[in-house]
N, C-alpha and C positions, 0 to 999 in steps of 0.2 A: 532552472528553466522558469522564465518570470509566465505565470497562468494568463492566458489570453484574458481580455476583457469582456470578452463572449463568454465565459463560462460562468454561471451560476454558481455561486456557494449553497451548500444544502448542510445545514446544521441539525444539531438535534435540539431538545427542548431547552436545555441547558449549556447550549451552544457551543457546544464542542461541533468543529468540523467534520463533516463524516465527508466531503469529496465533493466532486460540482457535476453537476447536470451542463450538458453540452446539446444545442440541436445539433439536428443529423436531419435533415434534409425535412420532411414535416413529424418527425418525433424525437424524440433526444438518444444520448446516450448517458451512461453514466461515467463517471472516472473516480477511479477509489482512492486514496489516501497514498497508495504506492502506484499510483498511473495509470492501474490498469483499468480497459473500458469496457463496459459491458454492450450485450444484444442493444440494438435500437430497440424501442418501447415508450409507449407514451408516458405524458408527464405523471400522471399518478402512478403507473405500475413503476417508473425510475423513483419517485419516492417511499413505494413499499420494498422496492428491492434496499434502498438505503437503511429505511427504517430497523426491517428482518436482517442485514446485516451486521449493521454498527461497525463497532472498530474494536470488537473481539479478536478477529484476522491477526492483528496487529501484535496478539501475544501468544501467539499458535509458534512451533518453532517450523523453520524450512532449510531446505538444501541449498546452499550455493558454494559454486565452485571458482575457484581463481584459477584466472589464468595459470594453466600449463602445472597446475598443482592439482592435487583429491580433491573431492568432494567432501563439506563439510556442513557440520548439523550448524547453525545460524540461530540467535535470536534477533527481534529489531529493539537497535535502542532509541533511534530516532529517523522520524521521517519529516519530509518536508517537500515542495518543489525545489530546493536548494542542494536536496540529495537525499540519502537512507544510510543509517550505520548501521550496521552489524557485527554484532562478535560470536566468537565459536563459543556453543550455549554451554554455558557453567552449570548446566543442573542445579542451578539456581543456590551457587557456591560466589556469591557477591564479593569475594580478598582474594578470587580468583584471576591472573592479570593473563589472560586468552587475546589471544589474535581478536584487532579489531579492522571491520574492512567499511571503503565509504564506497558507495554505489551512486550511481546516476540514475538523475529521476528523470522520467518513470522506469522503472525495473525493467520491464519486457520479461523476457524469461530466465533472467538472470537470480531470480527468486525463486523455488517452489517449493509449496507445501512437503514437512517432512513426512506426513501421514496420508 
């Protein structure tokens, strides 16, 4: 999905993308790394909630399920608006060759935290 041209990129100091700031009628919202949008709020509290963030989220493990198949512990290995990969989390066993799945961006609820 190509990011509207409304939407603000909001980085960090070191300019890693953390997600964009989008208005919302006269406050914004935020949109994270994997799509998802936060409460309306103005522009400095959408930049503390980025800030207190980050892109920690990003190496947390979560649940997704395939179609018509169990549900499965997930790590992300990449994200993008172009899409999200995920594979079934190797407990951090790297010569491990696990199911890998590509998801559409933004997630919606096809991701959730496994904790």
């Amino acid at each position: 999905m190509p990011i509207p041209e409304h939407w603000i990129e909001h980085r960090r100091n070191d300019r890693e993308l953390l997600g964009w700031i989008v208005p919302h009628g006269e406050d914004f919202v935020s949109v994270d790394l994997l799509g998802r949008t936060s409460p309306p709020c103005d522009w400095l509290g959408i930049e503390e909630y980025f800030e207190e963030t980050g892109i920690g989220y990003l190496a947390h493990p979560y649940i997704y399920q395939p179609e018509g198949e169990p549900e499965v512990q997930v790590r992300i290995l990449e994200v993008s608006p172009e899409g999200i990969t995920v594979k079934v989390d190797d407990f951090g066993d790297i010569t491990s060759q696990l199911q890998v799945y590509r998801l559409q961006w933004p997630v919606e609820n096809q991701l959730r935290p496994a904790h």
